[in-house]
C-alpha positions as CSV (number, residue, x, y, z in Angstrom):
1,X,72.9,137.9,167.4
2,X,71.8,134.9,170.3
3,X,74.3,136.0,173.1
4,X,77.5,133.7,173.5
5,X,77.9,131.8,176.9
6,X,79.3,133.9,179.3
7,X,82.5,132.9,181.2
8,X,83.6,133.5,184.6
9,X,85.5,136.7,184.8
10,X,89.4,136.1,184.3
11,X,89.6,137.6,188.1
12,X,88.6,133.8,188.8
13,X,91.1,132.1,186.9
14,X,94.4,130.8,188.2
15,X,97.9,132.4,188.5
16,X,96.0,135.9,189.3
17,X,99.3,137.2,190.7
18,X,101.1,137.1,187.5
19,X,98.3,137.7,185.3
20,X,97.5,141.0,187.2
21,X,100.8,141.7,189.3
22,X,100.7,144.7,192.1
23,X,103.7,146.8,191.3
24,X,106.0,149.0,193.8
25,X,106.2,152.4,194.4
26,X,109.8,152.5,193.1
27,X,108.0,150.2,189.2
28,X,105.3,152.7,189.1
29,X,108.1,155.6,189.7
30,X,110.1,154.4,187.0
31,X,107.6,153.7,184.8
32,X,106.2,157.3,185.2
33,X,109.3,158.8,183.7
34,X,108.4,157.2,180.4
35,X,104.7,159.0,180.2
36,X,102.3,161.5,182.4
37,X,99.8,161.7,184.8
38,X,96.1,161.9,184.5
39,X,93.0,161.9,186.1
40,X,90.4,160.0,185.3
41,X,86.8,160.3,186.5
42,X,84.2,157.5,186.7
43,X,82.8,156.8,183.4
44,X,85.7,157.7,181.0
45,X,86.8,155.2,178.5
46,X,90.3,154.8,178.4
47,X,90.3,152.4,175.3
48,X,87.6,151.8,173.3
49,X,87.5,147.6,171.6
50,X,88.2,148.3,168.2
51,X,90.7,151.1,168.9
52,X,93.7,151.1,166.3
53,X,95.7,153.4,168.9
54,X,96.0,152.0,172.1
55,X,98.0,153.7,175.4
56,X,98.8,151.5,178.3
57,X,97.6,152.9,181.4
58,X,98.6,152.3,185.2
59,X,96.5,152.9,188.0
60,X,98.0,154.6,190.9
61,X,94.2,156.0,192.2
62,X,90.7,155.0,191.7
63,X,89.7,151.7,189.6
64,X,89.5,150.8,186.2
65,X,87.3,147.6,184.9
66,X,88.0,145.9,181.5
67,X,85.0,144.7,179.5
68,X,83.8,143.5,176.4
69,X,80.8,144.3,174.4
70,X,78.2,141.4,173.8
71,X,75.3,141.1,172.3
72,X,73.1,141.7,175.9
73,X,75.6,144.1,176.9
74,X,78.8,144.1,178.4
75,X,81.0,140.8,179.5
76,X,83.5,142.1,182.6
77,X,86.8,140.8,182.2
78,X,88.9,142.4,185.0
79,X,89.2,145.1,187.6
80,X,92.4,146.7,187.5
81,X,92.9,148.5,191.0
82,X,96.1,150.7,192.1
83,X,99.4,149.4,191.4
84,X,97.8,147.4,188.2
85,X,98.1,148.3,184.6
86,X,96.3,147.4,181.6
87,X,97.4,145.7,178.1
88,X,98.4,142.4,176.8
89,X,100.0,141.8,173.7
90,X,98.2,143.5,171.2
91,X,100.0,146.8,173.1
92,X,103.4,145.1,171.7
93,X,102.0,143.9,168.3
94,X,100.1,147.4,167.3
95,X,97.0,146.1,166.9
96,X,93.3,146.7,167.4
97,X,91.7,146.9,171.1
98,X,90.2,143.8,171.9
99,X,88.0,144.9,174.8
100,X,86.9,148.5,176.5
101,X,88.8,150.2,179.4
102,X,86.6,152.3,181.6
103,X,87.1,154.0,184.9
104,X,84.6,153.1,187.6
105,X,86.3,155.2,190.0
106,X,87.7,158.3,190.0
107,X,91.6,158.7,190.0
108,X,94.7,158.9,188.4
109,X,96.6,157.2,186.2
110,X,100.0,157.2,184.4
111,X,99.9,156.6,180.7
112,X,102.5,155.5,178.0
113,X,101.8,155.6,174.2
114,X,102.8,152.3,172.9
115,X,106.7,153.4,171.6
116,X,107.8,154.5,174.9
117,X,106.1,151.5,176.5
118,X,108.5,149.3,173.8
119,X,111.3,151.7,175.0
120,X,110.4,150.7,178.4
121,X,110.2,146.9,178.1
122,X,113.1,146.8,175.9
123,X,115.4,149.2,178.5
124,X,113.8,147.6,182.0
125,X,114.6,143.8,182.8
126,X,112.8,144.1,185.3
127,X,109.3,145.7,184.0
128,X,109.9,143.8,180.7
129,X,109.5,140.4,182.8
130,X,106.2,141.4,185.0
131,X,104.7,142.9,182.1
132,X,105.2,140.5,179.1
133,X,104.6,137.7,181.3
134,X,101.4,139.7,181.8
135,X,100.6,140.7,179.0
136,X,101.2,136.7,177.3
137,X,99.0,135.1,180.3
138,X,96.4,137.9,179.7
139,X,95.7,137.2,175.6
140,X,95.8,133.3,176.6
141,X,92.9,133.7,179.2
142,X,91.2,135.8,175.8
143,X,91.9,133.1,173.8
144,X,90.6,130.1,176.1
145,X,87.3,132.4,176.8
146,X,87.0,133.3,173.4
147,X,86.9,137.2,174.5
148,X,88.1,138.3,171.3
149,X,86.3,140.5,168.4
150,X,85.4,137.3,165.7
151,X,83.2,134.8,165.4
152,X,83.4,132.1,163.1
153,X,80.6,129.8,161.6
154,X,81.5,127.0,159.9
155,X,81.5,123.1,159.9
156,X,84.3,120.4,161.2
157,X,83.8,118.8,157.9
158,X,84.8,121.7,155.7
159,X,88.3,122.7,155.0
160,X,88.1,126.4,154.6
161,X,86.3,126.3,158.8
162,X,90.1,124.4,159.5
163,X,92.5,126.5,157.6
164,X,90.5,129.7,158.8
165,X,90.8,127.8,162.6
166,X,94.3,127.5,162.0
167,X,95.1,130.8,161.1
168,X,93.5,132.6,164.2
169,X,95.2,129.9,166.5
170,X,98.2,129.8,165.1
171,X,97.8,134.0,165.1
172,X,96.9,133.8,168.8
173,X,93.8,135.7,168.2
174,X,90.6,135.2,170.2
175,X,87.5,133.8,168.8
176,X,84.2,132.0,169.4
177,X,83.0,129.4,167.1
178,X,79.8,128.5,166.0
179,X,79.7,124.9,164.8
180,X,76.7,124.9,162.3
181,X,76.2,120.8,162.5
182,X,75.3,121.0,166.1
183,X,73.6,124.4,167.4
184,X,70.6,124.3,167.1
185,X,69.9,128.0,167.1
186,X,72.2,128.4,164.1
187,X,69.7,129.5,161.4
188,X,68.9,132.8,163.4
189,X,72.7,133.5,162.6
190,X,72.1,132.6,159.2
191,X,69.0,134.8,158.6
192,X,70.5,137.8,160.3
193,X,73.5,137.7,158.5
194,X,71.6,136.5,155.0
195,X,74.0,133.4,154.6
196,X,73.8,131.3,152.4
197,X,75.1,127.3,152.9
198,X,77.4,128.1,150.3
199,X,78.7,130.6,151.6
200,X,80.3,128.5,154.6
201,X,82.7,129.0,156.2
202,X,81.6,133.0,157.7
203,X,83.6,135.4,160.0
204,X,81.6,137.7,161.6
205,X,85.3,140.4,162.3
206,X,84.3,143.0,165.2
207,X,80.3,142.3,165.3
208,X,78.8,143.6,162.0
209,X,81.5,142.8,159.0
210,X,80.4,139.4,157.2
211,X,83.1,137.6,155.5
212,X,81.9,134.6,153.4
213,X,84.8,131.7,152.9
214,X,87.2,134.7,153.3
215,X,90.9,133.8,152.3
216,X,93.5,134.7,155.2
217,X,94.8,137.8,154.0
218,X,91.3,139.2,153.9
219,X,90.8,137.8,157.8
220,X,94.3,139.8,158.3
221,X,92.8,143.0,157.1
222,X,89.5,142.8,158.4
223,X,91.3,142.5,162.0
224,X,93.4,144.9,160.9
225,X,96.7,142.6,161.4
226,X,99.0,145.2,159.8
227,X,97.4,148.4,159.9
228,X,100.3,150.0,162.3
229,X,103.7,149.1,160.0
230,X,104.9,151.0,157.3
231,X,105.4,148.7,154.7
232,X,107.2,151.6,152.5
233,X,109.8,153.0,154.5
234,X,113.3,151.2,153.8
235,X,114.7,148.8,155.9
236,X,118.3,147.3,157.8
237,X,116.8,144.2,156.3
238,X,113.6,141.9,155.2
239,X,113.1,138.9,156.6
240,X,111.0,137.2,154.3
241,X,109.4,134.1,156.1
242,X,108.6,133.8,160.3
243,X,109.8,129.9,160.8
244,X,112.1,129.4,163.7
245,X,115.2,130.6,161.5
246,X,113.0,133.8,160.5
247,X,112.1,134.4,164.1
248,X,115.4,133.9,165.3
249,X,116.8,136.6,162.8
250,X,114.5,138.9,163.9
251,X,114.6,138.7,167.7
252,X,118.6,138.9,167.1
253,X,118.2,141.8,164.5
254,X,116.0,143.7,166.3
255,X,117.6,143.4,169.8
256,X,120.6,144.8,167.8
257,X,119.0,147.8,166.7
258,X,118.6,146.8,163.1
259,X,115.0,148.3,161.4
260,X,113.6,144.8,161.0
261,X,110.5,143.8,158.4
262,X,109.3,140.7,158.7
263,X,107.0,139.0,155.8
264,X,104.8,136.0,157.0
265,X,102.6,134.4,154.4
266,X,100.4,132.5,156.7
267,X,101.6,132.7,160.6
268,X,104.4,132.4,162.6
269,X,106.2,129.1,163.4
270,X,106.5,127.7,159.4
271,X,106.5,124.1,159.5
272,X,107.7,123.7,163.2
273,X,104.4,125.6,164.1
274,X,101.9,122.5,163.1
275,X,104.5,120.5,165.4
276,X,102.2,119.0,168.4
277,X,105.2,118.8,170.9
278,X,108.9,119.2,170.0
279,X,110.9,117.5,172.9
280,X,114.3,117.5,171.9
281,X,115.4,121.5,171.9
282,X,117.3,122.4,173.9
283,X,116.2,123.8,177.2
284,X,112.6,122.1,177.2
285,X,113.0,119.2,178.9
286,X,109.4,118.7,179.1
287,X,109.2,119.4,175.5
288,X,107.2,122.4,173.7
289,X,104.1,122.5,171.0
290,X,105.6,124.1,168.0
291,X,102.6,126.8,168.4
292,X,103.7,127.7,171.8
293,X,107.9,128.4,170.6
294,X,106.7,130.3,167.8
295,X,104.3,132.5,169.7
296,X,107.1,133.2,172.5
297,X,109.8,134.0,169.6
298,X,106.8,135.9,167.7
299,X,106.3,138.4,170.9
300,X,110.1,138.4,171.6
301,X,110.6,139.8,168.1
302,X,108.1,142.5,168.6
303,X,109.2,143.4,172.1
304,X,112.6,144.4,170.3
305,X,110.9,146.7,167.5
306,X,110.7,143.9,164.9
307,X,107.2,144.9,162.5
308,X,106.0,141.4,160.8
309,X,103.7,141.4,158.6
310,X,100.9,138.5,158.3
311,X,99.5,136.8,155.6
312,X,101.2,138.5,153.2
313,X,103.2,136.3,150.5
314,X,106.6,137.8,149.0
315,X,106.1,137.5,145.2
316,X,109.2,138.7,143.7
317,X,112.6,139.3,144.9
318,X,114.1,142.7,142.7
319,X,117.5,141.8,143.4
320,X,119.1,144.0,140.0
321,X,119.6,147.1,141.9
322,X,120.4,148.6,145.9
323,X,118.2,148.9,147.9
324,X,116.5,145.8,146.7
325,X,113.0,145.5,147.1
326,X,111.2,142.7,148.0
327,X,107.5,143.1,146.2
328,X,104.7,142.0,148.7
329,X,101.3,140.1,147.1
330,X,99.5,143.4,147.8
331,X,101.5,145.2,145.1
332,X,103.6,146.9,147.4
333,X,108.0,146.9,147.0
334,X,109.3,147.5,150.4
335,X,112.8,148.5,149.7
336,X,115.9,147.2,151.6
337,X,120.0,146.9,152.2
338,X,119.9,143.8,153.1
339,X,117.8,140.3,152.9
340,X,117.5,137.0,154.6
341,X,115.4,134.7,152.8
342,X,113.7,132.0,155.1
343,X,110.5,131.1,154.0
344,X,111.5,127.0,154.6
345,X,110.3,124.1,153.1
346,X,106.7,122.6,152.3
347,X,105.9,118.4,152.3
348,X,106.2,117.1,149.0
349,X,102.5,116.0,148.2
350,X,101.9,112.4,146.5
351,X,101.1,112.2,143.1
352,X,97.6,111.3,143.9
353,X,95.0,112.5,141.5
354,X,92.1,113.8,143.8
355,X,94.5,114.9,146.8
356,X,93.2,118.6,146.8
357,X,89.7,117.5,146.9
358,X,90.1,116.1,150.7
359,X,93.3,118.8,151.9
360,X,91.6,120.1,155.1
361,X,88.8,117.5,154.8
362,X,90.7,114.7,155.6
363,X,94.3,114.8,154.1
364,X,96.5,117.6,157.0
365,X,99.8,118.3,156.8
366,X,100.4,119.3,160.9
367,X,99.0,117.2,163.8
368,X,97.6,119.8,166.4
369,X,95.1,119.9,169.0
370,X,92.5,121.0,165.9
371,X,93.2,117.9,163.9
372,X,93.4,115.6,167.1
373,X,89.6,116.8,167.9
374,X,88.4,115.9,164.4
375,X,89.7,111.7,164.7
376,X,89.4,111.4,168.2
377,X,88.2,108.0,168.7
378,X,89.3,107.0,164.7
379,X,91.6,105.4,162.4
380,X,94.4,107.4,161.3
381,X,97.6,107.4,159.0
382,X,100.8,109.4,159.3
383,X,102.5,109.1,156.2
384,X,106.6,109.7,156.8
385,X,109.4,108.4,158.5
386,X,111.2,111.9,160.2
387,X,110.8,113.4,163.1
388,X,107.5,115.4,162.6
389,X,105.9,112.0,161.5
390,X,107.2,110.2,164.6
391,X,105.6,113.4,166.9
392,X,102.9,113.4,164.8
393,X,101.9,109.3,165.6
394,X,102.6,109.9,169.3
395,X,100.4,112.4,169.9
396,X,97.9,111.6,168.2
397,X,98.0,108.1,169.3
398,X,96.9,109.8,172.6
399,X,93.2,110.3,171.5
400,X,92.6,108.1,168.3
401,X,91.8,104.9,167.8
402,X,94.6,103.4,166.1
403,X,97.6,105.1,164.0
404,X,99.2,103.4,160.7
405,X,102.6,104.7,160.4
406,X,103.2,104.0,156.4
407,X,106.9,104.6,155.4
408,X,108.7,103.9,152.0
409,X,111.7,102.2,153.5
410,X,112.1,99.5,155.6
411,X,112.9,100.5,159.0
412,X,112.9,104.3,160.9
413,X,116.2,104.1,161.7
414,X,117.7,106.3,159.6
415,X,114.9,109.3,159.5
416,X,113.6,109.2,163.1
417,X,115.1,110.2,166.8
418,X,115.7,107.2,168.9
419,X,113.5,108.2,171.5
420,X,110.5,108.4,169.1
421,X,111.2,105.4,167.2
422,X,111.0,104.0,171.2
423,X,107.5,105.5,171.7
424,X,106.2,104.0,168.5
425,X,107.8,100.6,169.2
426,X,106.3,100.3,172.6
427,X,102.4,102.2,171.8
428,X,100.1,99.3,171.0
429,X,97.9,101.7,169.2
430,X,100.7,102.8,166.5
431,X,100.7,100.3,163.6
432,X,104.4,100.8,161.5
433,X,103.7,99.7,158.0
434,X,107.5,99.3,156.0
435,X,107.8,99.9,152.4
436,X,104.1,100.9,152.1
437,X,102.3,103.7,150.0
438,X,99.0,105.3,149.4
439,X,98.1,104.6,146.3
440,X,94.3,106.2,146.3
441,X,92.0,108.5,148.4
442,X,88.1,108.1,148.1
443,X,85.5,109.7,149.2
444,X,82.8,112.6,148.1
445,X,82.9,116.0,150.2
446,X,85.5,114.3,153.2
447,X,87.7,111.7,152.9
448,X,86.1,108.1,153.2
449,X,88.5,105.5,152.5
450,X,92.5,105.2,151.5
451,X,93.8,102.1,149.7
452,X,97.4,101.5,150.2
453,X,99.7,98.8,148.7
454,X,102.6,97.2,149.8
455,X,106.0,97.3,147.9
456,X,107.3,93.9,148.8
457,X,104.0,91.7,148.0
458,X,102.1,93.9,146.2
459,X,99.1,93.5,147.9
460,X,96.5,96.6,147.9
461,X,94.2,96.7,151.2
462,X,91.5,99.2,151.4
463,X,90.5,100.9,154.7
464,X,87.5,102.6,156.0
465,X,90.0,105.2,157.4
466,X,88.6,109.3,157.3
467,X,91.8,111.1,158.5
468,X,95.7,111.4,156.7
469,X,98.5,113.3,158.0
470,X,101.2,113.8,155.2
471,X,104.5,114.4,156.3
472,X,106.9,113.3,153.3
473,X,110.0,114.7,152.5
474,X,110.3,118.4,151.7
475,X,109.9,120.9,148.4
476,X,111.6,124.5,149.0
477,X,109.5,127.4,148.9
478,X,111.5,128.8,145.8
479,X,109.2,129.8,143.3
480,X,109.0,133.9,144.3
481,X,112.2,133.9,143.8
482,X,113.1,133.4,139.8
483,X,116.9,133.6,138.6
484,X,117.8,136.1,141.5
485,X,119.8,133.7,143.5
486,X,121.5,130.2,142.6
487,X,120.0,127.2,143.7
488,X,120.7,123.4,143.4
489,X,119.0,120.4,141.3
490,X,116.9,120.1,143.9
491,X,115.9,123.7,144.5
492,X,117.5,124.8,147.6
493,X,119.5,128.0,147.7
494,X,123.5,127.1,147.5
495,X,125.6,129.9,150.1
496,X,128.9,130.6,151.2
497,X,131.6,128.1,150.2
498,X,129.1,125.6,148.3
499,X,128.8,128.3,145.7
500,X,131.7,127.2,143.0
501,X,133.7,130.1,141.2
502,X,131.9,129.5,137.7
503,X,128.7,129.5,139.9
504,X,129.6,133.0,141.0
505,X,130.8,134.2,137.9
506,X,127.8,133.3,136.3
507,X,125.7,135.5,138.7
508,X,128.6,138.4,138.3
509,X,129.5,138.6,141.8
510,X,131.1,142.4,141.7
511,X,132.9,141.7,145.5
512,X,136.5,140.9,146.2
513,X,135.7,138.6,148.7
514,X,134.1,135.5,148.7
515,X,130.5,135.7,149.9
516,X,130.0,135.2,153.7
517,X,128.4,131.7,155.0
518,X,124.2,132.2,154.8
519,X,125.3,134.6,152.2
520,X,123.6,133.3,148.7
521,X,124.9,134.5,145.1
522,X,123.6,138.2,145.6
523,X,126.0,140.1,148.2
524,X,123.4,141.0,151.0
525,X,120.7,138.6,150.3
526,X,120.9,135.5,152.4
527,X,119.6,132.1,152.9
528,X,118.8,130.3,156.7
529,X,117.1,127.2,157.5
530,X,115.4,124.8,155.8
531,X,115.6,126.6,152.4
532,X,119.4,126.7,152.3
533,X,120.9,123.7,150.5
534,X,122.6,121.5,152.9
535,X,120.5,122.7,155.8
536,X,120.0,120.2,159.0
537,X,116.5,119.7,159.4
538,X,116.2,120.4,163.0
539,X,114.0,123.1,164.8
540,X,118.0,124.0,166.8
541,X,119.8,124.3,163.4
542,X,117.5,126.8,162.1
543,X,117.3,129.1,165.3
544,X,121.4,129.2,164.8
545,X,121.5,129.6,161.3
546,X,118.8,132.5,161.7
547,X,120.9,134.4,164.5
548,X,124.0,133.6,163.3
549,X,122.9,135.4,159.2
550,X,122.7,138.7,161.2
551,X,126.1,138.8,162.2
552,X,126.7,138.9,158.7
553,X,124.1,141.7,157.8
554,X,126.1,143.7,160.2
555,X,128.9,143.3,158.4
556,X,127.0,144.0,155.1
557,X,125.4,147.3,155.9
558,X,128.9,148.9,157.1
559,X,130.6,147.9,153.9
C-alpha cells in the first residue's frame, strides 16, 4: 500500500500536560496496590496493535515509545517516560490495540489488567480525572491524525462512503480516508486490493481485511467492536437504545452497581448525535455538538462497568416470561430482570417517490461537520421548523452559500427556541420559506434539483439545489417491539398514569399496584425519552427521564 502522510508526533501537539500528565509518588503508590511490578527490558512489546487483551502499564523506570505500524515501517506516536502511563479509551471500552507499546529502555513498570484499572477509576476521584481526561484527549489526537487501524476508500458522492464515515465518527474510531475522485495514485490501491468500481465504498480493517460496501455491523466486527461483552450472561437490566435517555440510564445504572447491557443499533448519541451544536443544556453555555455529549456520556457509561453493544439492532422484545429476553439481530436472546426501552424517534420521511435513491447522496437527516464539507460554498434546504432544523440552518449557514428554511406552517413560533428563530431572522444567508413543501427530487446518481411549491399560491419553482437536510416531525422506533407493550394512535409507548384501567387489563397486569411512571404495560419493562408518549422533545428531558427510570428498576429488582 502507497504510505499515508505522516504526521508530527502527538509529543508536538498542544495540551501535552494533560494528554501525558507526570504523576506523584503518592498516584503511582496508589495505583500500584491495584496491579504488580515488572521489569521490562529494551525491545519488549508491551501491547501489540491489534491486541484484544490490553493491560495499562505505568512507567516508574526506563522508557516506553508508542507506535504504529505503516506501510514503510513504523509511525512514533509518543514517548512515555517515568511517572507516565499508557492507554486511552479503548482500555475502558475493551477493545482492540490501536497502536504497539515497546520498551526502548530498560526498567520497570507497574501493570493493571483492564478490570482493576475500571476498579481504579471508578474508586479514585482523583486518578479517574488525570486518566480519563487522558485517555479522551489521547483517542482525539488518534482520530485528528488518523492513527487508527482502517482505511476507507470511497467517494463524497456515494452514500454508503457517508453512512460508513458516519459510523466511525460518530464511533470515535480513527481512520484515514482515501478519496477516490482526487488521488491520483488511487488505482495502485485498487489493483492491490482487486477492487472493483462497484465495489465502492472499501474498508481496508487492520491492514489486510477488504471489506466491499460493508454494512455497519460487519465494520463492528471486523474492528472487533464487541468482542469483550458477554452478550449471554443475564442482566440488572437492558438498555435497548444509546440516545441521551439511554446513556443517561446507563451512566446512572452502572454508577449504582446495576449489571448494565446496553444495545446500540448504529452509535451512540440517537438523534441528538447528528446535532451540530446544542446550546441550550444546561451547563454548556458555549453550547456542545451532539457528537461531543454523546461521546462524553458514552465513556462515562463505560467508566462505571456499563457493556454497550454497537451496531447491533434489538429485533424482538420476549416479554411472556422472567427473565425477559431481548433477542439481538445476530440471533442472540440476552436474558434480563428488568428493561428500559429507548431506542427514540426517527424524522418522518416525505412521501416522495424517489427519496431513497438520493438518502446519503444529497437528502441527510443530521447537519455535521461531514455534511457541511460536502455544500460548502452551495445551496441548501432544511426542511423543519423545531429545534434541530433551526441548529441545523445556523450552522450550516456558516459555510454554504445560502440556506432555504421550508416549513409547513406559517411562522416558527410555535416549534423553534427564541434564540434560534433570532439567528435565522438576522443571517442574510438563511432564506425562511412559510407554508412551503418539496414536492419532487431530481437527479441521476446525486441529487440535482428539488422543486418545491407553495401552499398559499400554488406556485412550483424549481432549483438547481444538490443538498437537503430533512428534519420533519418524528415516527417512533416501535416496530421490534409487536403487542408486548401498549402504545398510542400514534405509536409511542403509553406509561405510568396515562395507561387507563381497561388498558391494563387488557395487557393482564398481575401487580397490586399501579405501574410506576417510565413504567409501560409490562411490570419491569420501561419507556424513556422520545419513545414514550407524551415525552418533551428536548436533549434535558430525556437525560432525566433516563436517570430518573433507574430509580424505578431498583425498586423492580427487590420486589
Amino acid at each position: 500500500m502507497p504510505p499515508l502522510p505522516t504526521p508530527e508526533p502527538l509529543t508536538l501537539t498542544a495540551r501535552i500536560s494533560q494528554m501525558f500528565p507526570m504523576l506523584t509518588p503518592a498516584q503511582i503508590a496508589r495505583i500500584a496496590t491495584h496491579g504488580h511490578a515488572r521489569s521490562i527490558q529494551s525491545g519488549d512489546v508491551l501491547i501489540q496493535a491489534g491486541a484484544e487483551v490490553v493491560p495499562f502499564f505505568v512507567i516508574t523506570a526506563g522508557q516506553v515509545e508508542i507506535v504504529r505500524p505503516s506501510g514503510v515501517g513504523e509511525d512514533l506516536i509518543a514517548v512515555h517516560d517515568p511517572g507516565q502511563f499508557t492507554g486511552e479509551v479503548q482500555l475502558i471500552s475493551g477493545r482492540r490495540a490501536l497502536v504497539t507499546a515497546r520498551a526502548s529502555q530498560a526498567g520497570e513498570v507497574i501493570e493493571l489488567d483492564r478490570e482493576h484499572l475500571l476498579m481504579l477509576v471508578q474508586t479514585d476521584s482523583e486518578l479517574s480525572e488525570i486518566i480519563m481526561r487522558a485517555f479522551i484527549l489521547r483517542r482525539v489526537e488518534l482520530i485528528a491524525h488518523g492513527f487508527g487501524d482502517v482505511v476507507l476508500m470511497g467517494s463524497n458522492n456515494c452514500s454508503g462512503t457517508l453512512r460508513i464515515k458516519e459510523f466511525l465518527t460518530r464511533n470515535g474510531h480513527p481512520y484515514s480516508y482515501v478519496d477516490l475522485d482526487h488521488d491520483t495514485d488511487v488505482q495502485a490501491l485498487l489493483d492491490r486490493f482487486q477492487v472493483a468500481a462497484g465495489d465502492i465504498p472499501v474498508l481496508i480493517c487492520g491492514g489486510d481485511v477488504v471489506l466491499r460496501n460493508p454494512t455497519n455491523q460487519q465494520v463492528a466486527d471486523c474492528l472487533g467492536f464487541n468482542n469483550a461483552i458477554d452478550q449471554t450472561q443475564i442482566r440488572d437490566v437492558v438498555i435497548v437504545g444509546a440516545g441521551p435517555s439511554g446513556l443517561a440510564a446507563a451512566v446512572y445504572a452502572a454508577s449504582e452497581g446495576l449489571d448494565v447491557l446496553v444495545i446500540e443499533a448504529n452509535a451512540p448519541g440517537g438523534q441528538a448525535g447528528a446535532s451540530s451544536k446544542i446550546e441550550n443544556y444546561l451547563g454548556f453555555p458555549t453550547g456542545i455538538s451532539g457528537q461531543a455529549l454523546a461521546a462524553r456520556a458514552y465513556t462515562q457509561a463505560q467508566k462505571f462497568g456499563a457493556q454497550i453493544i454497537i451496531a447491533q439492532h434489538a429485533a424482538r422484545l420476549n416479554c411472556d416470561r422472567k427473565p425477559y429476553t431481548v433477542e439481538v439481530g445476530n440471533g442472540l436472546h440476552v436474558p434480563t430482570r428488568a428493561v428500559i426501552i429507548a431506542t427514540g424517534a426517527e424524522y418522518r420521511k416525505p412521501a416522495l417517490d424517489n427519496l431513497s435513491n438520493f438518502e446519503g447522496a444529497g437528502v441527510y437527516y443530521g447537519a455535521t461537520f461531514m455534511e457541511a464539507q460536502l455544500c460548502a460554498d452551495e445551496e441548501v434546504i432544511v426542511v423543519g421548523g423545531g429545534n434541530s432544523a433551526g441548529q441545523a440552518a445556523v450552522f450550516l449557514a456558516q459555510t454554504a452559500k445560502r440556506v432555504h428554511v421550508l416549513i409547513r406552517s406559517e411562522g416558527l413560533a410555535a416549534s423553534m427556541s427564541r434564540y434560534l428563530i433570532r439567528r435565522i431572522e438576522d443571517n442574510p444567508a438563511i432564506v425562511l420559506h412559510t407554508q412551503t413543501t418539496i414536492v419532487a427530487l431530481e437527479g441521476s446518481h446525486h441529487l440535482e434539483r428539488v422543486r418545491w411549491q407553495a401552499r398559499h399560491s400554488g406556485d412550483i419553482e424549481t432549483q438547481a439545489i444538490r443538498h437537503v437536510f430533512l428534519m420533519t416531525g418524528a415516527a417512533p422506533n416501535t416496530q421490534w417491539l409487536g403487542g408486548c407493550v401498549v402504545r398510542d394512535d400514534k405509536g409511542f409507548i403509553k406509561t405510568g398514569a396515562d395507561l387507563s384501567p381497561d388498558e391494563l387489563a387488557a395487557a393482564h397486569w398481575p401487580l397490586g399496584r399501579a405501574p410506576h411512571l417510565l413504567e409501560t404495560s409490562v411490570p419491569g419493562v420501561f419507556a424513556a425519552g422520545d419513545i414514550r408518549a407524551g415525552n418533551i422533545k428536548r436533549v434535558a428531558s430525556a437525560v432525566g427521564e433516563g436517570s430518573i427510570s433507574v430509580s424505578f428498576v431498583h425498586q423492580v429488582l427487590h420486589e
